[in-house]
C-alpha positions in Angstrom: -9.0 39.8 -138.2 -6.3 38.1 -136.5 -4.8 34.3 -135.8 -2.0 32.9 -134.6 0.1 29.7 -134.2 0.9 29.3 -137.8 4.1 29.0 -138.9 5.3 31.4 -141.7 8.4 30.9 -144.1 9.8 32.9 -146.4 10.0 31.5 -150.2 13.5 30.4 -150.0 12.9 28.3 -146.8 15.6 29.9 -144.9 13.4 32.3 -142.6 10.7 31.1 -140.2 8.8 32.3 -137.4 5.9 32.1 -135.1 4.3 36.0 -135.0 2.4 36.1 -131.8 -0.8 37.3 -134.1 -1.5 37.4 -137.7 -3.7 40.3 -138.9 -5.2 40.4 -142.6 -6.2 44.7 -142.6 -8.5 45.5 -145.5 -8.1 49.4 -145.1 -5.2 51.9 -143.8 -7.8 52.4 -141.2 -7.4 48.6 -140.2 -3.6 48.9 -140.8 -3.6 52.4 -138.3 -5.7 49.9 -135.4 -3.3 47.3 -135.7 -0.5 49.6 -134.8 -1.8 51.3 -132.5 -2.8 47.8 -131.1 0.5 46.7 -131.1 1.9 49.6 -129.4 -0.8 49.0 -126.5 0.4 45.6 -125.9 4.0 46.4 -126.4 4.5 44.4 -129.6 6.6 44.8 -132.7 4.7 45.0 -135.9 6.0 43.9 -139.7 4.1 43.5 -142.9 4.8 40.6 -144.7 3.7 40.7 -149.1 4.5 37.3 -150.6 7.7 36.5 -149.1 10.0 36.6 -151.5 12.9 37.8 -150.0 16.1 36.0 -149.0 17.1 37.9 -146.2 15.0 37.9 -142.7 13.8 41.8 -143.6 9.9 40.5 -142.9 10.3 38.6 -140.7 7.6 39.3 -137.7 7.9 37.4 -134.4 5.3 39.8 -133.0 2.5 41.1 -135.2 2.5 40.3 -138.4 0.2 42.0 -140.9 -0.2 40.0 -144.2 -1.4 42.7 -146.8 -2.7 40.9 -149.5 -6.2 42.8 -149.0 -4.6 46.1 -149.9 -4.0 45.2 -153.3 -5.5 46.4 -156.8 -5.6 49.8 -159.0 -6.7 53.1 -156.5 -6.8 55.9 -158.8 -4.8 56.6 -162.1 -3.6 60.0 -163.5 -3.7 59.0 -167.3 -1.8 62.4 -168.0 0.2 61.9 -166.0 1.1 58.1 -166.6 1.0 57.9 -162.9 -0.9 54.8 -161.3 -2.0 54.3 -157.3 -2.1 50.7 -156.0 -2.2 49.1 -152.7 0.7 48.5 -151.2 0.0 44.2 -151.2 -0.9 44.4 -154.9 1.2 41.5 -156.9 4.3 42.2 -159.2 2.9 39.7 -161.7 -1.1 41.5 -161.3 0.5 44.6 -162.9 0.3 44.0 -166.9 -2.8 43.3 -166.4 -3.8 46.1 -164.2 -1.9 49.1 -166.1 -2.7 47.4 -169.6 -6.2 48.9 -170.2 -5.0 52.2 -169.0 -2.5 51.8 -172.0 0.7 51.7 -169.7 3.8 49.9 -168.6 6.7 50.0 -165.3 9.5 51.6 -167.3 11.6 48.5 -165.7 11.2 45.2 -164.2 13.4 42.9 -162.4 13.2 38.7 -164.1 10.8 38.0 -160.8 7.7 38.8 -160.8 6.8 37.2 -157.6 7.0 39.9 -154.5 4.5 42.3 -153.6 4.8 45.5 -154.8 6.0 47.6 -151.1 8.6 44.8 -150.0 9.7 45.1 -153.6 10.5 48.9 -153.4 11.3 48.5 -149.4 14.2 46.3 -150.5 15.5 47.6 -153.5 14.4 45.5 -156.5 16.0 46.4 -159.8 16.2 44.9 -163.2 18.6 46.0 -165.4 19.5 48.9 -167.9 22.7 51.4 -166.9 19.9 54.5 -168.1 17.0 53.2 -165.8 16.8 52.7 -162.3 15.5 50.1 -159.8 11.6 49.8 -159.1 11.6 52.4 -156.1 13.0 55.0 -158.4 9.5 55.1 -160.1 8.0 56.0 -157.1 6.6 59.2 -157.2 4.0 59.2 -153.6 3.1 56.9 -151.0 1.2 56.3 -147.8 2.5 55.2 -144.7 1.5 54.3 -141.2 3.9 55.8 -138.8 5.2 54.1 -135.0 1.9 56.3 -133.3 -0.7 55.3 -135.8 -0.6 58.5 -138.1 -1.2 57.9 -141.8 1.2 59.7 -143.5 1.1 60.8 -147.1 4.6 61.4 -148.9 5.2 62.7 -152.4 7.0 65.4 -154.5 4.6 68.2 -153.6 4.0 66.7 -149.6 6.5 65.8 -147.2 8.7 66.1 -150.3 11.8 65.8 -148.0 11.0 62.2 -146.8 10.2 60.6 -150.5 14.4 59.6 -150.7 14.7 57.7 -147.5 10.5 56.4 -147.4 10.8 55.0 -151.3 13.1 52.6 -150.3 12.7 52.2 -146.4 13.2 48.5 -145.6 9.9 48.8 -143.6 12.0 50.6 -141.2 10.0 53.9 -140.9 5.8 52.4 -141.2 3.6 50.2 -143.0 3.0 51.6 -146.8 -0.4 51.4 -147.8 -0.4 52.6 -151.1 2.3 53.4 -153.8 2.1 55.4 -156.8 4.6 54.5 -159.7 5.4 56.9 -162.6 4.7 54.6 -165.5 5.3 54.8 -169.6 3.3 54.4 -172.4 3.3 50.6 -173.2 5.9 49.1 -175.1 7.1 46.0 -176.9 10.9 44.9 -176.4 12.5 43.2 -178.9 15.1 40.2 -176.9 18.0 38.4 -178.2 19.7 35.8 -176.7 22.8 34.0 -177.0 25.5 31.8 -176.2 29.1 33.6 -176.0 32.4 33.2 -174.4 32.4 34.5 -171.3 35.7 36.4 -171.7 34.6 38.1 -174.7 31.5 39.6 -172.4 33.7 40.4 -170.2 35.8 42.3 -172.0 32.7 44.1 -173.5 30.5 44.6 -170.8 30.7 48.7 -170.2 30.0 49.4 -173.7 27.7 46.8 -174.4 25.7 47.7 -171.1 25.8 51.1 -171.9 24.7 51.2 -175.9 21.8 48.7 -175.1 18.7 49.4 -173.2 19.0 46.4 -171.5 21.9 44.1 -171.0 22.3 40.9 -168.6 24.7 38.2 -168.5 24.2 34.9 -167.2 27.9 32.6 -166.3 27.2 29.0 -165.5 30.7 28.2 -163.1 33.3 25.3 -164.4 32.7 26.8 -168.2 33.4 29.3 -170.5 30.3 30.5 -171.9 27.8 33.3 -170.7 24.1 33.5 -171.7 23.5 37.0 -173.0 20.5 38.8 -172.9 19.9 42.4 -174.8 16.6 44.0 -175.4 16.0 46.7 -176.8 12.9 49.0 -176.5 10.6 49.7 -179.6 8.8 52.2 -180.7 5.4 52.4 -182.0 4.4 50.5 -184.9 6.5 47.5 -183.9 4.9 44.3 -184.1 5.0 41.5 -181.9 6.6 38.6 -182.9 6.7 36.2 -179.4 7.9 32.7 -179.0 5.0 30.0 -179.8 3.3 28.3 -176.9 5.5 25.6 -177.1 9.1 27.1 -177.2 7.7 28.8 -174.0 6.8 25.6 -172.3 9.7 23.6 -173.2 12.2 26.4 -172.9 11.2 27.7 -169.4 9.2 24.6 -168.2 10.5 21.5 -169.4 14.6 22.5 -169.4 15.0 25.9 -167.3 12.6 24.6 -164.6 12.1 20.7 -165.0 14.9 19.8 -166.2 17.5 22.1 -164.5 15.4 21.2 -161.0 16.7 17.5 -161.7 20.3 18.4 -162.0 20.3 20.4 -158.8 19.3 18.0 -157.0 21.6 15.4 -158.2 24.6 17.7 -158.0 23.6 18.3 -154.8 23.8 14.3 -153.6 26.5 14.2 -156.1 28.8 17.7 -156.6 31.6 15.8 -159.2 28.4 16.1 -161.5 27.9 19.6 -161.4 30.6 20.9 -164.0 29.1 18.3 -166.5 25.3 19.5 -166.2 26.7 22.9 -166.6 28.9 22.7 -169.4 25.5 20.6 -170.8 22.8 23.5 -169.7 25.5 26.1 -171.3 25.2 23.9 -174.7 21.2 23.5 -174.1 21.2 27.4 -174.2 21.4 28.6 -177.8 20.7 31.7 -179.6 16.9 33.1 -179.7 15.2 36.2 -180.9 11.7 37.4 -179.8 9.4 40.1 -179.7 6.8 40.5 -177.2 5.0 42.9 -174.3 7.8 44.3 -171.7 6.6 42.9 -169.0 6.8 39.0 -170.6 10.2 39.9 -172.1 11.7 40.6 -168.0 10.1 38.1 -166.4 11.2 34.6 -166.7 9.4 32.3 -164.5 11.5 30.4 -161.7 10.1 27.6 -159.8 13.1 25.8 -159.0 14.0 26.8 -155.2 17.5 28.5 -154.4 19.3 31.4 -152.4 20.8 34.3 -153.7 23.5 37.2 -152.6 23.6 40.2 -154.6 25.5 43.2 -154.2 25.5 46.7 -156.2 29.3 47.8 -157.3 30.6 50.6 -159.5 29.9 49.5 -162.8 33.5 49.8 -163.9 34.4 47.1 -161.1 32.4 44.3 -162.7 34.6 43.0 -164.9 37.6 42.5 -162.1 35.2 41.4 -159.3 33.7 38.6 -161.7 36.7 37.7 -162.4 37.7 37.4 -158.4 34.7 35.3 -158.2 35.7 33.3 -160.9 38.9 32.6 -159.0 37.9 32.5 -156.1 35.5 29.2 -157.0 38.2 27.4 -159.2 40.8 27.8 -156.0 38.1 26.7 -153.4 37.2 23.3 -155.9 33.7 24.6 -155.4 30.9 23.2 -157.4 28.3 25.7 -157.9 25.4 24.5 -160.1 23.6 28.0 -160.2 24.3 30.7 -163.0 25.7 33.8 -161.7 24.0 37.1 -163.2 25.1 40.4 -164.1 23.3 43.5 -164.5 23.4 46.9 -164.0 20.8 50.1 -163.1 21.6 53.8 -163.6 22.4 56.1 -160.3 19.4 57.0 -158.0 19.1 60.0 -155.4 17.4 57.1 -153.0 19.6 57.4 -149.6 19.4 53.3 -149.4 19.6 52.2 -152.6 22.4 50.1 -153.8 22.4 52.7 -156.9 22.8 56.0 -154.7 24.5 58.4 -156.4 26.6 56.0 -158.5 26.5 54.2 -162.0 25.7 50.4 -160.3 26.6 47.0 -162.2 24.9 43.7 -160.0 27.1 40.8 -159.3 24.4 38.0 -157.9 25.7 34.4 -156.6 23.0 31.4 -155.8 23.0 28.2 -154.2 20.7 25.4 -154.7 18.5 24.9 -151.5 19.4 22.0 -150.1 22.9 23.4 -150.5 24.7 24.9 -147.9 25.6 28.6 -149.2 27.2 29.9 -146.1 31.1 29.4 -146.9 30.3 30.2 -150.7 28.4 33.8 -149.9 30.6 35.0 -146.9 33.6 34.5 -149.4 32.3 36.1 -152.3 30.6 39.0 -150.0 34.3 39.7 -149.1 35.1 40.1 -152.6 32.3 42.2 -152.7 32.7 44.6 -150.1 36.5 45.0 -151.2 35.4 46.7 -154.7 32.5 49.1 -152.7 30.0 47.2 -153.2 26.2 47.1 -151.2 24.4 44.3 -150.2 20.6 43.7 -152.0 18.6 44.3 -148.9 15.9 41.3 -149.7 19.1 38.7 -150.2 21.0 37.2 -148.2 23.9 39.1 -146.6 25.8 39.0 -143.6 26.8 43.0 -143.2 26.6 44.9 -140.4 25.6 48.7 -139.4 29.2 49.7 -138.8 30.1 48.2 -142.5 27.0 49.5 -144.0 27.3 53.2 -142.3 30.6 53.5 -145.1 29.2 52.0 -147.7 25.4 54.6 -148.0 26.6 58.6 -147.4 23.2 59.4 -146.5 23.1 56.2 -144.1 22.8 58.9 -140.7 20.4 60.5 -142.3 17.7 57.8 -142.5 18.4 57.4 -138.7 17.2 60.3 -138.1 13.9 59.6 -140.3 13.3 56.3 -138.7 13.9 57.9 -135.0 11.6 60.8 -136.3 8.4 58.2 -137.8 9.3 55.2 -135.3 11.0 56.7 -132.1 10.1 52.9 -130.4 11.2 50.7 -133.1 7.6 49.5 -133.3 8.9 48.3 -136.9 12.0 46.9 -136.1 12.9 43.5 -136.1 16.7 41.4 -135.6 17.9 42.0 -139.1 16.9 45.7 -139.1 19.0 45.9 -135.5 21.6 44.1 -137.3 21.4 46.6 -140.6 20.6 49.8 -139.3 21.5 49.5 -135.4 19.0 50.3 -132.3 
């Protein structure tokens, strides 16, 4: 099936294009004609999942192939804790597709939102210095190569691709399906509080690395961080979650109604930011819950923004914060957005912003109808200075040349991506810009 003329956008309104033609495939058999298609009429190709990403990864001004059909549960090893899905299945369908089979994602990133192969293509994490991101739990996948071939990847086939294909930034072909290595379900117990930020500084590696989970939220022009630390149980643990109505006026009514209103009027007027966040920072007190994982890492977010977020060596968060920090007070910025911290255990993935290191996250957002550009090229500087490597779904402004220091196996995956896609059929401007010709 196939359209065209509609506009798409990305969630955070700053990507937009007209694809040429719009193709829903229900099959990798569909998804193999579409390429080959496009490689007859000389056309890129790109899947697009839910749009969730920052940066201009999806975007497809040629063909663009939505691949919401290719969701759902394929096959499940209960053994093995190992579950197949299509590649367009939902982040937030997953509890309730792995729950009867009695099982969880060992991780989760706070937004639950993208589909499941742009998650993995771009690198989504949560946090946890033992665990890593969500395409380190991928154990096989299918993809569609530049020619049309359906090729299968996983520890026993192709075994050599699965590094640079878990986390390909839809570089090398169009997954299909995905199969995740997934635990026994699991309750976490959360706690959250109010502290000085300077104290969580000072704290960080040793908090980050005695908990199983560990975040930090700063709101800029005060002192105070929002902690979060949750801590996995074993069984027998009972749930204990926040009532109906804590949930709602917590996350609805101030993190999402509420908060929504002071962006926008810190955006008409900034002089009122520091106020609304010294206020949100008092608004956010302690709490302690119990509940299923996958309700304790999500936190829904309605409230529209744009986000940078780089990986660094975990040692380097404390300073580079700290640079931010600076950086914002000298600049008289007012910057209504928290700024979060977290962290994710080293990975053997050739493009992950975890390769090979112990990674801590420093991520910086702007309100929408804020311009972000001075604010993110200035921190990205900070960034780069301490190591660092750019999320691939946010928005960055690095280049091949920076980016070719920054990953060891960066050549490497060129030679993958001129091995499955010798004619870019995949390609788009921000993969040129990211990965060169």
């Amino acid at each position: 099936m196939s359209a065209s003329g509609a506009v798409w956008r990305n969630w955070a309104r700053t990507e937009a294009v007209r694809p040429l033609r719009v193709e829903r495939p229900g099959s990798a058999g569909a998804v193999q004609r579409a390429v080959i298609a496009a490689g007859t009429a000389g056309l890129r190709v790109k899947a697009v999942g839910a749009g969730h990403s920052f940066s201009a990864i999806a975007v497809a001004p040629g063909v663009q192939l939505d691949l919401h059909d290719l969701s759902g549960v394929i096959r499940v090893d209960r053994a093995a804790h190992q579950v197949t899905l299509g590649a367009g299945t939902l982040l937030s369908r997953l509890e309730g597709l792995l729950a009867p089979h009695g099982l969880a994602l060992a991780n989760m990133g706070d937004i639950d939102r993208p589909a499941l192969a742009g998650a993995i293509s771009t690198g989504t994490h949560g946090t946890g210095s033992a665990l890593g991101g969500l395409a380190s739990q991928v154990v096989a996948l299918t993809l569609v190569t530049g020619d049309g071939s359906l090729l299968h990847v996983s520890g026993t086939e192709n075994a050599e691709l699965l590094p640079a294909a878990a986390l390909g930034l839809g570089a090398l072909g169009i997954i299909v399906d995905v199969t995740l290595q997934c635990v026994p379900e699991f309750l976490l117990h959360s706690v959250e509080d109010a502290e000085p930020l300077d104290g969580v500084l000072e704290s960080f590696l040793e908090r980050t690395r005695a908990a199983d989970h560990f975040e930090f939220f700063w709101f800029p022009h005060t002192g105070s961080a929002l902690t979060k630390t949750n801590t996995r149980l074993s069984g027998g643990a009972r749930r204990a979650p926040r009532s109906p109505v804590s949930r709602w006026f917590e996350d609805e009514a101030l993190a999402n109604g509420a908060y929504r209103g002071f962006c926008a009027l810190g955006a008409i007027q900034p002089v009122l930011v520091p106020g609304f966040n010294r206020l949100a920072a008092r608004l956010s007190g302690r709490r302690e819950y119990t509940d299923v994982s996958s309700r304790v890492f999500v936190t829904n977010r309605t409230v529209r923004f744009r986000e940078l977020e780089y990986g660094l060596p975990l040692d380097l968060i404390p300073s580079a914060l700290a640079e931010v920090r600076a950086l914002i007070e000298r600049r008289a910025w007012r910057i209504s957005f928290p700024i979060e911290v977290r962290s994710a255990a080293a990975d053997d993935l050739w493009l992950s912003t975890a390769a090979g290191r112990e990674t801590g996250y420093i991520a910086v957002h702007r309100y929408y109808r804020e311009d972000h550009t001075e604010f993110f090229l200035a921190v990205e500087e900070i960034m780069l200075s301490h190591g660092g490597r750019p999320h691939w779904g946010k928005i960055h402004y690095a280049d091949a040349e920076k980016l070719r220091e920054a990953y060891p196996r960066f050549d490497d995956f060129g030679q993958v991506r001129d091995r499955l896609d010798p004619e870019r059929r995949f390609s788009n401007p921000y993969l040129e810009r990211v990965l060169g010709s």
